[in-house]
C-alpha positions in Angstrom: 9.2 -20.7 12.1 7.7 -18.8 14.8 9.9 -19.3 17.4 13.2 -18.0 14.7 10.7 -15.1 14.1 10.1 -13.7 17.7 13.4 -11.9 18.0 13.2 -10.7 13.9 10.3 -9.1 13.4 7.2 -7.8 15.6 4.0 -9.4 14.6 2.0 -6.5 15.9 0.1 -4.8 13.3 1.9 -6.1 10.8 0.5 -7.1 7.5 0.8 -10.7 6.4 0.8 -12.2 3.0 -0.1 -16.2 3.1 1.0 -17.3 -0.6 0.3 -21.2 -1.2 -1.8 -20.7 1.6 -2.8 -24.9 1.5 -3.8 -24.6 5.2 -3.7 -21.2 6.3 -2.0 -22.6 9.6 0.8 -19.4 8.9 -1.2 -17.1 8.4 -3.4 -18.3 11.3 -0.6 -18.2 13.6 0.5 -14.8 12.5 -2.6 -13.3 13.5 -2.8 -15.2 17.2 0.4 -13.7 17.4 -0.9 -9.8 16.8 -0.7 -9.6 13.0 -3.9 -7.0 12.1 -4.6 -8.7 8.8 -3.7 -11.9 6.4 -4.3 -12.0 2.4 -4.3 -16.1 2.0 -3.2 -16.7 -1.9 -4.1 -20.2 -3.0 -5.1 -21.1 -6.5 -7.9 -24.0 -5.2 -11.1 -22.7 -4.7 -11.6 -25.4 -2.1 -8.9 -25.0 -0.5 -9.8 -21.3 0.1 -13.4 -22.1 1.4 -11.5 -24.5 4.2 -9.4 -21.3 5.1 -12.8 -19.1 5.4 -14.4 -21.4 7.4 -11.5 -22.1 10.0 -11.3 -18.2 9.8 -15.0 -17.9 11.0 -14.8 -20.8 13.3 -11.7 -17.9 14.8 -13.6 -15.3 14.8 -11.0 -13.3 12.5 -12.7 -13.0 9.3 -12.5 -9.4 9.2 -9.0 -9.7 9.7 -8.5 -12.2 6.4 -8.8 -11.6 2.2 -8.9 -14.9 0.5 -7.8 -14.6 -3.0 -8.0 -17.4 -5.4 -5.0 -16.9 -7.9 -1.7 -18.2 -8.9 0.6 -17.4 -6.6 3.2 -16.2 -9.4 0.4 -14.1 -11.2 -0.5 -12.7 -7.8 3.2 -11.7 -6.9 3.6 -9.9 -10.3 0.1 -8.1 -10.0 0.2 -6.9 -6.7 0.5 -3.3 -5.5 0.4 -4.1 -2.1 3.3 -4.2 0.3 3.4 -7.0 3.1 5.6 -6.5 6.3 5.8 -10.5 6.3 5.7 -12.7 3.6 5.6 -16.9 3.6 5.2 -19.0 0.7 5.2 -22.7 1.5 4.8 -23.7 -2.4 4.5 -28.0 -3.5 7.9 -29.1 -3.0 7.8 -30.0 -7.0 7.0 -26.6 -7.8 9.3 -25.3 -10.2 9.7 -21.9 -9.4 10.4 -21.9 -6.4 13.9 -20.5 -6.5 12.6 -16.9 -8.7 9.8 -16.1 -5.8 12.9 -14.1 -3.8 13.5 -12.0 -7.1 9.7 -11.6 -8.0 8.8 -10.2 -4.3 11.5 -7.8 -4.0 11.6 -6.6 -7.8 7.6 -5.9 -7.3 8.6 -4.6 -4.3 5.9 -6.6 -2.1 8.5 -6.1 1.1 8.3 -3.2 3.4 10.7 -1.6 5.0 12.5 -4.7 7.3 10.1 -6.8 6.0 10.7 -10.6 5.5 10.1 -13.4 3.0 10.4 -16.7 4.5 10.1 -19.3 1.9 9.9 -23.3 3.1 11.6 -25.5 0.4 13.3 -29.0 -0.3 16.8 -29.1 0.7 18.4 -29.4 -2.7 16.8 -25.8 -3.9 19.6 -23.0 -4.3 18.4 -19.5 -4.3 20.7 -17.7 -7.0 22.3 -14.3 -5.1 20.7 -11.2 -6.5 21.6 -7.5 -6.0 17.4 -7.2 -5.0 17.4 -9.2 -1.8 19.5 -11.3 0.6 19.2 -14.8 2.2 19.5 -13.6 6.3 19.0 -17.1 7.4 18.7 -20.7 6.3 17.3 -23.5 8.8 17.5 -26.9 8.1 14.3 -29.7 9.3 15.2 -32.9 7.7 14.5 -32.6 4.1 12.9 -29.1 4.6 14.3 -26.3 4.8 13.3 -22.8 5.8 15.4 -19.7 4.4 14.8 -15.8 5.5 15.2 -12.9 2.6 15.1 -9.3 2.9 15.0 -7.0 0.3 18.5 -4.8 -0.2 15.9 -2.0 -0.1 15.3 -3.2 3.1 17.4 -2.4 6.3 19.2 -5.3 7.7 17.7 -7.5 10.7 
């Protein structure tokens, strides 16, 4: 993901949003890679405490807001606005295919910001006049796609 991300975006000061955050590894990464701060979103407390303590262990604590929510609930009550967004949800998780429309219609996506959501193969991401699919990478049964809000200018 990183590597398809070097020539997209600059990870320097940018402002990461880590939704399903299960390991934090991409939010992690994000930060070693200049990112000034990560908001991990996971709805298991023990899952979050993990995060926190690898955080610590990195010396980047200040750098990382754990938040234990839903990630839907967390889309559609946020006011803040990410420069990069992932969201790795459970392969079975049903909504999968709305996060693209919730982000951009909250309006979590700034300016040439991006959304990159990891997903089974056989999910199809209905075309919206809110955002556009840039990119779709295939890894086996996973796939990764790349969104960007139409409010957005084009990468």
């Amino acid at each position: 993901i990183f590597n398809m991300l070097q020539n997209r975006l600059d990870l320097n000061g940018a402002s990461v949003l880590d939704l399903f955050a299960g390991s934090g590894s991409l939010g992690f990464e994000a930060l070693s890679r200049g990112a000034d701060d990560v908001v991990f979103v996971d709805d298991a407390a023990h899952v979050l405490d993990l995060i926190e303590k690898n955080a610590a262990i990195l010396g980047c604590t200040d750098q990382c807001h754990f938040i234990q929510a839903d990630a839907e609930r967390f889309v559609s009550s946020s006011r803040e606005e990410f420069d990069l967004i992932f969201a790795d949800p459970p392969y079975a998780f049903p909504g999968t295919i709305s996060i693209p429309e919730a982000v951009c219609e909250r309006k979590l996506l700034k300016k040439g910001g991006l959304l990159i959501i990891e997903h089974i193969r056989k999910a199809s991401f209905p075309s919206s006049p809110l955002f556009s699919m840039t990119e779709r990478r295939e890894f086996g049964n996973t796939h990764v796609s790349f969104f960007i809000s139409q409010s957005s200018d084009a990468l």
